[in-house]
C-alpha positions in Angstrom: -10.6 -1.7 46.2 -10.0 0.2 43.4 -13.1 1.2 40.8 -13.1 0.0 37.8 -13.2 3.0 35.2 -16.2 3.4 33.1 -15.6 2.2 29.3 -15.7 5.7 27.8 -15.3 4.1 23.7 -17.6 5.5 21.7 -17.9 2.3 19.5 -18.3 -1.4 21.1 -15.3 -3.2 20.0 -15.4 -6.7 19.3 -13.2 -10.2 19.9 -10.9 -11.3 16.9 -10.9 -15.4 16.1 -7.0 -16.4 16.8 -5.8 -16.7 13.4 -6.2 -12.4 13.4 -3.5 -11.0 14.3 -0.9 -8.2 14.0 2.1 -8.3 12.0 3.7 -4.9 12.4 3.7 -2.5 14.5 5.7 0.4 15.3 5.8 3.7 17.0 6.6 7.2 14.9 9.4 8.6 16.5 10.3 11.7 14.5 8.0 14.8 13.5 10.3 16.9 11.1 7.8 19.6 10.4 5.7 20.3 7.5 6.7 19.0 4.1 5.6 20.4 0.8 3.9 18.1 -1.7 4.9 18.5 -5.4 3.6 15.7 -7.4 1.3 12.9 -6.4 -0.3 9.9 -8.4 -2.1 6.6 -7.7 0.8 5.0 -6.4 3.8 7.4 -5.4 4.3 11.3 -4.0 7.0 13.7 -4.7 7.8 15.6 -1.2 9.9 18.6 -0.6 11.2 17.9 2.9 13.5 20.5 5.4 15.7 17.4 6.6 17.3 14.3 5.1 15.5 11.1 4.5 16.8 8.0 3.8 16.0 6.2 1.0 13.8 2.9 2.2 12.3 5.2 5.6 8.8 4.2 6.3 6.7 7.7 6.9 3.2 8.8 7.8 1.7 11.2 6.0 -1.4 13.2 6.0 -2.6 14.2 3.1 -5.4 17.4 2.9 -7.3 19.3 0.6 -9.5 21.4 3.2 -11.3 23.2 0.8 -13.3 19.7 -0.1 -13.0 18.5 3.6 -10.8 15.8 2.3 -8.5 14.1 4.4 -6.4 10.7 4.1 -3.5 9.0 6.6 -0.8 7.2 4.3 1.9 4.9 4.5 4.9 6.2 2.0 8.3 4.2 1.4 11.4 6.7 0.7 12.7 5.2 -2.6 14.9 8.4 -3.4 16.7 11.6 -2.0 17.9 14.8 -3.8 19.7 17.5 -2.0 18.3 20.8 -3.6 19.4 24.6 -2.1 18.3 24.2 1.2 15.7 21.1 1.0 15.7 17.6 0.1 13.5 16.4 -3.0 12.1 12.9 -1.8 10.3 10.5 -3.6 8.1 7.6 -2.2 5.7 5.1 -3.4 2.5 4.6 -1.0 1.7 1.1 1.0 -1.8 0.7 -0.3 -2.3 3.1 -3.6 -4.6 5.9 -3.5 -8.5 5.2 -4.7 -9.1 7.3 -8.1 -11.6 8.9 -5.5 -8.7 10.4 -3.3 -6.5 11.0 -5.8 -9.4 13.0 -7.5 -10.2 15.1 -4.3 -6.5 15.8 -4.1 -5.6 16.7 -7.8 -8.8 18.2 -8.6 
């Protein structure tokens, strides 16, 4: 017989009633490299990217200001692509808008 493996969480996790459930998921495919951030507010982010988007792409992004030990995973919608010399100016709008808090630690 097999052993069973030792529960090695670091947090007990706990049952969910059956009306809790999960309506999307999906797995990142793609890692395109760093991209550049140019303007960011509550509810979008301007992006200087290396590769084409496409306008209505769902992407992950991790936004960081080290110096304040900040750091914040995002959901961003592509609403628009630019080809500049080179790069592609993208803008996106975020899933859940950022706090005045982590827009604060990331402007500031």
């Amino acid at each position: 017989m097999a052993a069973i493996p030792q529960d090695q969480r670091s947090e007990e996790r706990f049952a969910v009633p059956p009306h809790v459930n999960c309506s999307f998921a999906s797995p990142v495919l793609e890692d395109f490299g760093k991209v550049k951030v140019t303007s960011i507010s509550h509810a979008g982010i301007g992006l200087i990217a290396s590769e084409r988007l496409a306008p209505g792409m769902l992407l992950v992004v991790r936004l960081v200001h080290r110096a304040k030990g900040f750091s914040k995973t995002s959901l961003v919608r592509v609403v628009h692509v630019t080809q500049r010399s080179g790069s592609y100016l993208v803008g996106g709008t975020f899933d859940t808008p950022l706090t005045h808090e982590e827009l604060s630690a990331l402007i500031m």
